[in-house]
DOKOLKE-397654 format. One record per residue (C-alpha): residue number from 0; x, y, z. Coordinates in pm, 1 decimal, decimal comma. Layout:
residues N
SITE   k       c1       c2       c3
SITE NUM        X        Y        Z
...
//
This chain:
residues 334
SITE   k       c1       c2       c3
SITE   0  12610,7  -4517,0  -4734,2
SITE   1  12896,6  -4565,7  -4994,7
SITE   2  13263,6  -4622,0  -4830,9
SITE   3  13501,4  -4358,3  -4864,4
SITE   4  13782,0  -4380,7  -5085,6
SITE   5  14079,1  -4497,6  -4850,1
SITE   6  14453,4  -4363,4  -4875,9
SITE   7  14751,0  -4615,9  -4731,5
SITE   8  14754,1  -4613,5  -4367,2
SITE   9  15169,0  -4491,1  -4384,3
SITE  10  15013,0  -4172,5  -4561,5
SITE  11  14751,9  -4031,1  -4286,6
SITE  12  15015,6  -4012,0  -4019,6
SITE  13  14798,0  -4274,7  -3801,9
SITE  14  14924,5  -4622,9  -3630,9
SITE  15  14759,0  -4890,9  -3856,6
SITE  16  14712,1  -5072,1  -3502,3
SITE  17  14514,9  -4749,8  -3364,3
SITE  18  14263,7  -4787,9  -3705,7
SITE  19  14182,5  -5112,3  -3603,6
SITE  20  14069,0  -5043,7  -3289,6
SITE  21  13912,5  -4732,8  -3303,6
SITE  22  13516,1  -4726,9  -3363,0
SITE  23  13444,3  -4568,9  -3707,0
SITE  24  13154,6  -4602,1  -3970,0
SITE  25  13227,7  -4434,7  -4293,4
SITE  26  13466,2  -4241,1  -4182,6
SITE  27  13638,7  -4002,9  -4473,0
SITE  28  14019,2  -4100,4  -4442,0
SITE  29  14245,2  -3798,9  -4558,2
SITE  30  14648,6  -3753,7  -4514,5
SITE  31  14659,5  -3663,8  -4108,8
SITE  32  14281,4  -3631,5  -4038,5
SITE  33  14011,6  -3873,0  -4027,5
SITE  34  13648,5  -3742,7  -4030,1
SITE  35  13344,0  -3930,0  -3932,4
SITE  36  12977,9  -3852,0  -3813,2
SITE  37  12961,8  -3906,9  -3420,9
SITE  38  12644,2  -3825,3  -3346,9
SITE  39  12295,9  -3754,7  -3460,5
SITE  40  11963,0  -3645,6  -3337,5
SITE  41  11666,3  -3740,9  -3564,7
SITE  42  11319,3  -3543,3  -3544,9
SITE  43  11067,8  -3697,4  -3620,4
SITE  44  10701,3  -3513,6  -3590,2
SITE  45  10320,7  -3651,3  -3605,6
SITE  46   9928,2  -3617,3  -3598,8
SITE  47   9717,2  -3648,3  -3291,0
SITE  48   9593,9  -3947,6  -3345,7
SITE  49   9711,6  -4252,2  -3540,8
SITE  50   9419,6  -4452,3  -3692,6
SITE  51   9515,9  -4848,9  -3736,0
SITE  52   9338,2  -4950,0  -4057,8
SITE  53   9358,3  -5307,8  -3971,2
SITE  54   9193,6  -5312,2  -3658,5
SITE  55   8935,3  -5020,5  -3740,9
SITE  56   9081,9  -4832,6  -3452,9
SITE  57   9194,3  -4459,5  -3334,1
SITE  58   9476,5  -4414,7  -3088,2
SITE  59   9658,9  -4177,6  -2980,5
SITE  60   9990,8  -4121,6  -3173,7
SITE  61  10228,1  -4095,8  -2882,8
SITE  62  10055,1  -4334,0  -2673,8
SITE  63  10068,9  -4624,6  -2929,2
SITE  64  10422,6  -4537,8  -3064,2
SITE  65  10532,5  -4551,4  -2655,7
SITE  66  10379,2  -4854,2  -2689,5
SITE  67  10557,5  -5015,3  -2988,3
SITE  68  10899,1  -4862,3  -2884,6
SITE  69  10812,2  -5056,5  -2533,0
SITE  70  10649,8  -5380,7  -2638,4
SITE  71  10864,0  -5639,2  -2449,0
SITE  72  10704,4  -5907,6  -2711,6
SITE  73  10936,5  -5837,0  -2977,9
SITE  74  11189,4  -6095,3  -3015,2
SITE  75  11455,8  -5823,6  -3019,4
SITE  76  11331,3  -5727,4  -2688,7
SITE  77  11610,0  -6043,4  -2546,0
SITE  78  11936,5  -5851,3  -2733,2
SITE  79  11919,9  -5537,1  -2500,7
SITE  80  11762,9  -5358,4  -2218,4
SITE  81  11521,7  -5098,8  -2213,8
SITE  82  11450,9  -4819,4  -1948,5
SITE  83  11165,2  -4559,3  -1967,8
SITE  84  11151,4  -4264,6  -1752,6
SITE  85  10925,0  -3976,5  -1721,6
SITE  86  10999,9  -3636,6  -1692,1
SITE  87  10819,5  -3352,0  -1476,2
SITE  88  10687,6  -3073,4  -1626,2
SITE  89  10909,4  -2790,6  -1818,0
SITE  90  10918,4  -2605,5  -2140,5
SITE  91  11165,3  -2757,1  -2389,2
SITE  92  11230,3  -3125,1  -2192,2
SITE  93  11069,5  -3418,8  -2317,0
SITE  94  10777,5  -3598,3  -2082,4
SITE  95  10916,7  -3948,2  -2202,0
SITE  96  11271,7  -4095,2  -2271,6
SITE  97  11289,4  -4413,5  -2401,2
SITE  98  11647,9  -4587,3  -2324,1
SITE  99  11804,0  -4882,8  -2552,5
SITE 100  12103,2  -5069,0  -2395,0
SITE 101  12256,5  -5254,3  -2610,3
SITE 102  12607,3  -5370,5  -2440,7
SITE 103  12792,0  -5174,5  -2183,9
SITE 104  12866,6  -4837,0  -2265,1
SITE 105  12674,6  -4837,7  -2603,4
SITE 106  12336,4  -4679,1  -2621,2
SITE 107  12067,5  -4467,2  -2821,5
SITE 108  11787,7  -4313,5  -2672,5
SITE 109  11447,5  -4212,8  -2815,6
SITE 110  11297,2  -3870,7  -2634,9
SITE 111  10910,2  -3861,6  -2729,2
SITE 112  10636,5  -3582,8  -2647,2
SITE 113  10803,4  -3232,5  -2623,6
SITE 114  10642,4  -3002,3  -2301,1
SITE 115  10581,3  -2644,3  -2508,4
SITE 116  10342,1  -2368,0  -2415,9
SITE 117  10010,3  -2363,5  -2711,4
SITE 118  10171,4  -2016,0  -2830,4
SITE 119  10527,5  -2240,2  -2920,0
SITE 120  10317,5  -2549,3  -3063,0
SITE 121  10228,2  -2341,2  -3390,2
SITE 122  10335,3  -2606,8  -3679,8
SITE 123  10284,0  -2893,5  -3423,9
SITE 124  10003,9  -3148,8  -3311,1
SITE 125   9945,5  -3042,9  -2920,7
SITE 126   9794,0  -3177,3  -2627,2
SITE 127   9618,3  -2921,7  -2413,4
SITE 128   9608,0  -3187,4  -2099,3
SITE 129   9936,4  -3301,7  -2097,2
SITE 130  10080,9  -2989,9  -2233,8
SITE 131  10328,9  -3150,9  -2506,5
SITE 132  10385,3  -3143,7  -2860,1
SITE 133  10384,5  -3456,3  -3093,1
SITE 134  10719,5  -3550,7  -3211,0
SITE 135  11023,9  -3739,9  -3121,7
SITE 136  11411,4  -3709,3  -3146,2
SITE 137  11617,3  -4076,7  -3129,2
SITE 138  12016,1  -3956,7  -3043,8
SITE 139  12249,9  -4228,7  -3136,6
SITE 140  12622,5  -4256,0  -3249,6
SITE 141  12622,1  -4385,1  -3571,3
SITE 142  13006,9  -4466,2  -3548,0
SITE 143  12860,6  -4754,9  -3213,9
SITE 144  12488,1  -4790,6  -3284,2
SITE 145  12381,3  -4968,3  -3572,0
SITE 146  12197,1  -5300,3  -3726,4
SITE 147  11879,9  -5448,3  -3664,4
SITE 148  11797,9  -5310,1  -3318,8
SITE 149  11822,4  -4916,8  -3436,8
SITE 150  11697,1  -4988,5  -3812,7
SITE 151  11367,4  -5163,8  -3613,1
SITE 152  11311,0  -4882,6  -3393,4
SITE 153  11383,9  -4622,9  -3651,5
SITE 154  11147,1  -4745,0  -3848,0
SITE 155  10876,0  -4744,1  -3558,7
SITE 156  10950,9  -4362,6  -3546,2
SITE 157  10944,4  -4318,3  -3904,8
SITE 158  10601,7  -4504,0  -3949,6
SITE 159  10380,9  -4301,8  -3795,6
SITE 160  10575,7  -3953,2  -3891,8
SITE 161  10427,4  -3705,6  -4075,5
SITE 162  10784,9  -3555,0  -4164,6
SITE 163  11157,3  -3626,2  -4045,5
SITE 164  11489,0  -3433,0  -4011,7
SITE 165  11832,8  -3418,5  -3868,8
SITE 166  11821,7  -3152,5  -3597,8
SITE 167  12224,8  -3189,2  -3556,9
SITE 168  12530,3  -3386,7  -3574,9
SITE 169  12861,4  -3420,2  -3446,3
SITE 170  13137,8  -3419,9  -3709,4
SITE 171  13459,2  -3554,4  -3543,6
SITE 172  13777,1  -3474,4  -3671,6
SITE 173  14054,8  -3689,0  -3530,0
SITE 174  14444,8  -3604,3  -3549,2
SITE 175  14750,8  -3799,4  -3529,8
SITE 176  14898,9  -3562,2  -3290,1
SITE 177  14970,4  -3571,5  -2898,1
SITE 178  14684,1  -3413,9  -2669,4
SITE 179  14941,1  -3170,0  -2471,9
SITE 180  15063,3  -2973,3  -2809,2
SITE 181  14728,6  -2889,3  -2862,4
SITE 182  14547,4  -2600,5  -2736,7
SITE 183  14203,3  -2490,0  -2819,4
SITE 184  14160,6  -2081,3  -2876,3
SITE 185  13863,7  -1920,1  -2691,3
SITE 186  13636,4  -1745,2  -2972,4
SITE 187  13581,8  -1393,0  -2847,0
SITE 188  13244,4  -1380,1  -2706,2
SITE 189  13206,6  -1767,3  -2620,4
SITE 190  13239,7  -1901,3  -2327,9
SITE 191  13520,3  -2155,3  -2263,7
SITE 192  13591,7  -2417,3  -2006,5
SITE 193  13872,4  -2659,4  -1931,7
SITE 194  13900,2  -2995,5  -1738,7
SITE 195  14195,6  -3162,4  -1636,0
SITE 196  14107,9  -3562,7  -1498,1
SITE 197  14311,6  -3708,1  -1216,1
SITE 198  14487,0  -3889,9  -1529,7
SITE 199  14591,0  -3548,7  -1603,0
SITE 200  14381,9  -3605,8  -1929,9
SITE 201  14299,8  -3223,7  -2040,5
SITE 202  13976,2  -3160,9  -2271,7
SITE 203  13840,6  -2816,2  -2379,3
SITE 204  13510,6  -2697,2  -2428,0
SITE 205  13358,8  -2363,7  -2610,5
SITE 206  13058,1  -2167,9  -2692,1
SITE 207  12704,9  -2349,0  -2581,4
SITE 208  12645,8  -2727,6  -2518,6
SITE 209  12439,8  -2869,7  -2788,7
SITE 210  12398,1  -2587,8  -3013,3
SITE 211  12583,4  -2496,5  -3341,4
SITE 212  12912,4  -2491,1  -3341,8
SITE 213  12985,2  -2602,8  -2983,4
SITE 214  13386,7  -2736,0  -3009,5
SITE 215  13514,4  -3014,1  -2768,1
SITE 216  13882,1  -3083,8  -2822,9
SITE 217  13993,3  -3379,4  -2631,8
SITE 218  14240,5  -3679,8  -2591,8
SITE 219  14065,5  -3971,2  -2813,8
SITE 220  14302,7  -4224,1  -2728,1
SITE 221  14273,5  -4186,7  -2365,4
SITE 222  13911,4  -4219,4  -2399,0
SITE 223  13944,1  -4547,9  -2600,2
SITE 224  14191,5  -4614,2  -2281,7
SITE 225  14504,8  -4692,1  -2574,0
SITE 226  14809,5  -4572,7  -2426,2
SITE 227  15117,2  -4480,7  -2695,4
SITE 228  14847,7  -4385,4  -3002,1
SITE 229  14892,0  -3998,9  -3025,8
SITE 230  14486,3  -3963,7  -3104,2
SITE 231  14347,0  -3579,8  -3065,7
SITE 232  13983,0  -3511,0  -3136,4
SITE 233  13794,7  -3172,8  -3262,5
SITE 234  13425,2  -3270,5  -3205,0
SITE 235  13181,0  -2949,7  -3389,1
SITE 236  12830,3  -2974,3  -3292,8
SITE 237  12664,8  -2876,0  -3595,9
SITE 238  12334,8  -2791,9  -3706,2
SITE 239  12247,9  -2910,7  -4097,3
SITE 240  12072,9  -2564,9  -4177,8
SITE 241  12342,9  -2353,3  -4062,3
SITE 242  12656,2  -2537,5  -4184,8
SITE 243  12768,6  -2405,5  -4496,8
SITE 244  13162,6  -2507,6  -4494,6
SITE 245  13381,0  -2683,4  -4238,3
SITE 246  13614,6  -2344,2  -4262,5
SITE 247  13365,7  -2106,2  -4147,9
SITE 248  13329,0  -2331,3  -3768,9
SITE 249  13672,1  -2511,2  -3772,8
SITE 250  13823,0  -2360,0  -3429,9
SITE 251  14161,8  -2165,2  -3363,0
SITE 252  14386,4  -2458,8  -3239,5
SITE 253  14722,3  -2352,2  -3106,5
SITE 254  14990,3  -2595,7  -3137,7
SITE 255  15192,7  -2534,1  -2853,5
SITE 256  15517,0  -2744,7  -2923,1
SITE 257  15633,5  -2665,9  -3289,5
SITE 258  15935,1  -2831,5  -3365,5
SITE 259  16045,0  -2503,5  -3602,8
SITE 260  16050,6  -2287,9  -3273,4
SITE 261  16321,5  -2280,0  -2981,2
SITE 262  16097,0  -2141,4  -2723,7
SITE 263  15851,6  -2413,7  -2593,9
SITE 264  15494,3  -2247,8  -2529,2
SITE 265  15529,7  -2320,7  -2129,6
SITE 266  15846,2  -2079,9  -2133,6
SITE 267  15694,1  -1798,4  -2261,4
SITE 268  15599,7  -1496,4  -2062,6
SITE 269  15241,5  -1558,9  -1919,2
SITE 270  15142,3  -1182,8  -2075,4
SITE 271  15241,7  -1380,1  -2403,0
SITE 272  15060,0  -1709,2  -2333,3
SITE 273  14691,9  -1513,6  -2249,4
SITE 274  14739,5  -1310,9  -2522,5
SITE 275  14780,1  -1631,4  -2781,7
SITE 276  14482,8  -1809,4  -2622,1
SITE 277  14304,6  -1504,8  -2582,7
SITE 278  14356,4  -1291,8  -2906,3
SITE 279  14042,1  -1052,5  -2737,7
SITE 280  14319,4   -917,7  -2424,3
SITE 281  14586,3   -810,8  -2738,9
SITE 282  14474,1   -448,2  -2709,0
SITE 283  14483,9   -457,4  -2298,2
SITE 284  14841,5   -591,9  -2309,9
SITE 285  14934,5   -258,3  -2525,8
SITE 286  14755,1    -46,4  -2295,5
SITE 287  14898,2   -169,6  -2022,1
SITE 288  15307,7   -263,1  -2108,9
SITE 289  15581,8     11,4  -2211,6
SITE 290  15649,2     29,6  -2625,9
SITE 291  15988,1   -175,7  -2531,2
SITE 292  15789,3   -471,5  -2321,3
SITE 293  15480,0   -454,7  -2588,9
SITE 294  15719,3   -445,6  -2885,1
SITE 295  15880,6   -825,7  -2741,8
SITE 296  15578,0   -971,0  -2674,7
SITE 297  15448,9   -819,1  -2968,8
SITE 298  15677,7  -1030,3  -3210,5
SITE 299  15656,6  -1356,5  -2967,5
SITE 300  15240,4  -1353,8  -3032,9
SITE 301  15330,9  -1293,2  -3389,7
SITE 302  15564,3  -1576,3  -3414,3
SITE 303  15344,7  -1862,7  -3285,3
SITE 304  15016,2  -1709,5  -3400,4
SITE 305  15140,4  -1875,8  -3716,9
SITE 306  15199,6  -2202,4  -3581,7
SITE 307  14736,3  -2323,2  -3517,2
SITE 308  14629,6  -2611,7  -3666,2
SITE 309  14495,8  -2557,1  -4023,5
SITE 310  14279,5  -2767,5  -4266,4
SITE 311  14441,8  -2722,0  -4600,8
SITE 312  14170,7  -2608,9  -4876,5
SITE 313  14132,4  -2940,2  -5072,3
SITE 314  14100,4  -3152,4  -4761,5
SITE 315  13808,9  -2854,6  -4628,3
SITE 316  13659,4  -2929,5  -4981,5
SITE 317  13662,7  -3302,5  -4958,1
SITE 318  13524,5  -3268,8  -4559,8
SITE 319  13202,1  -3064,9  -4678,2
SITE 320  13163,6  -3297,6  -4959,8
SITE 321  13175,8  -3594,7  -4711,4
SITE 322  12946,9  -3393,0  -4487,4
SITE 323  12678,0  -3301,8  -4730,1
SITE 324  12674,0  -3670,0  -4871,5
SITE 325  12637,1  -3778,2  -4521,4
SITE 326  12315,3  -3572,4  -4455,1
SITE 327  12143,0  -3660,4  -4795,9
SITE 328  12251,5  -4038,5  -4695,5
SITE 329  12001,0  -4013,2  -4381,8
SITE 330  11737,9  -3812,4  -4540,0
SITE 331  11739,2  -4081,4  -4807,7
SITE 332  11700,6  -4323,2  -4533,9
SITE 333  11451,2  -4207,9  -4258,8
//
């Protein structure tokens, strides 16, 4: 894939040091946001039976692609670990995962033989005994995972496919700004959850794990254990057929210490506070407060309602231009 170009690091509002550490590949470098591609999960689908032309032999596809994916006679074998595991029966899991260590705390995994019900297998090679469709999904992090090792086994997956697709990715957007002023929005009608470490390291979660446009807004350079690098990240789970424009998912993000207001965000009255991270309670706090009281909170919602985190319109362009190049980078590819 083709490097973006690059702005001077005194223009994007991060620490030249932090660059250099953090792990990015291809990342889109803008003024006060860098973009990259964290993760992606590959489909790959195939026939019943794989017939090797060599040998003048049938097999059967998952069996002999378990195989290759497992064969501890390639030299790459020595470079990493591998760990299978089997999975019991249930709609939806896969019967086989296929783990690749490659150093500590960097690792892809390849899930193969989906367990579906014949009336979900329509489209799909199935196998009545075992009760599980023929494909495969490989999940790696492109920004840690990549050279021989995943270009090898990426191509096992790819040999024997009849087609291939990306079933998601994580687009990370990462901002030169401390963890605390930020606060993630709940969307009305998503769920929402909050953890707080014993590092007092906060990170936010809504709307379903996994699916389209699932938000995770956490401290980056906690995670990369860098003390003093302001680092906050807005991971979007996306899903290639449904994204259209990064505006359309990019989440309400509060930023709860502007430096053009007097009042700090903690010293507000709690009424005030739900309301802001909880724009679906605005018409219970009128029900429920005199004109006078409703009328004061009223203008302090107004006020920092103004003050979330906004992606200006050419860097939105430029994002969904990175995005879209991205995509037709792997589908190129695999």
């Amino acid at each position: 894939m083709e490097n973006q170009p690059l702005t001077p690091y005194s223009n994007r509002g991060f620490n030249a040091q932090f660059l250099s550490i953090a792990p990015y590949s291809n990342p889109l470098l803008l003024d006060g946001v860098i973009a990259s591609v964290d993760s992606l999960r590959i489909k790959f689908t195939y026939p019943k039976c794989y017939t090797d032309l060599a040998m003048h032999e049938r097999h059967d596809t998952l069996v002999f692609l378990l195989d290759r994916l497992t064969d501890n006679s390639r030299w790459l074998l020595g470079q990493y670990d591998v760990k299978v595991a089997e999975s019991r029966f249930k709609i939806g899991n896969y019967a086989y995962s296929v783990n690749f260590e490659l150093r500590n705390d960097v690792s892809f995994t390849v899930l193969v033989g989906r367990y579906a019900t014949p009336e979900s297998a329509t489209g799909y090679a199935y196998d009545k005994v075992n009760r599980y469709v023929y494909d495969a999904v490989i999940d790696f992090n492109p920004n840690k995972v990549s050279g021989t090792v995943l270009r090898d086994t990426i191509g096992i997956l790819s040999a024997y496919a009849i087609t291939s697709s990306v079933q998601r990715f994580d687009l990370a957007l990462d901002f030169p700004i401390a963890r605390d002023d930020l606060q993630l929005v709940q969307r009305p009608g998503s769920g929402y959850q909050c953890f707080i470490d014993t590092k007092g390291v906060k990170t936010e979660y809504t709307g379903k794990r996994q699916q389209h446009n699932a938000i995770k807004l956490y401290d980056k350079a906690a995670d990369l254990g860098l003390a003093g690098f302001p680092c906050t990240r807005c991971e979007l789970t996306l899903v290639p057929g449904k994204y259209e424009s990064i505006k359309d998912v990019f989440p309400k993000i509060l930023r709860t210490t502007p430096v053009e207001l007097s009042i700090d965000f903690s010293n507000l009255p709690y009424p005030v506070q739900s309301v802001i991270l909880h724009p679906d309670l605005y018409d219970f706090l009128k029900a429920s407060t005199s004109p006078n009281t409703f009328r004061k909170y009223d203008r302090q919602i107004r006020e920092y309602g103004q003050t979330y985190l906004e992606l200006p319109d050419d860097q939105a362009r430029q994002i969904d231009s990175y995005v879209q190049k991205y995509l037709n980078t792997i589908k190129a590819t695999y």
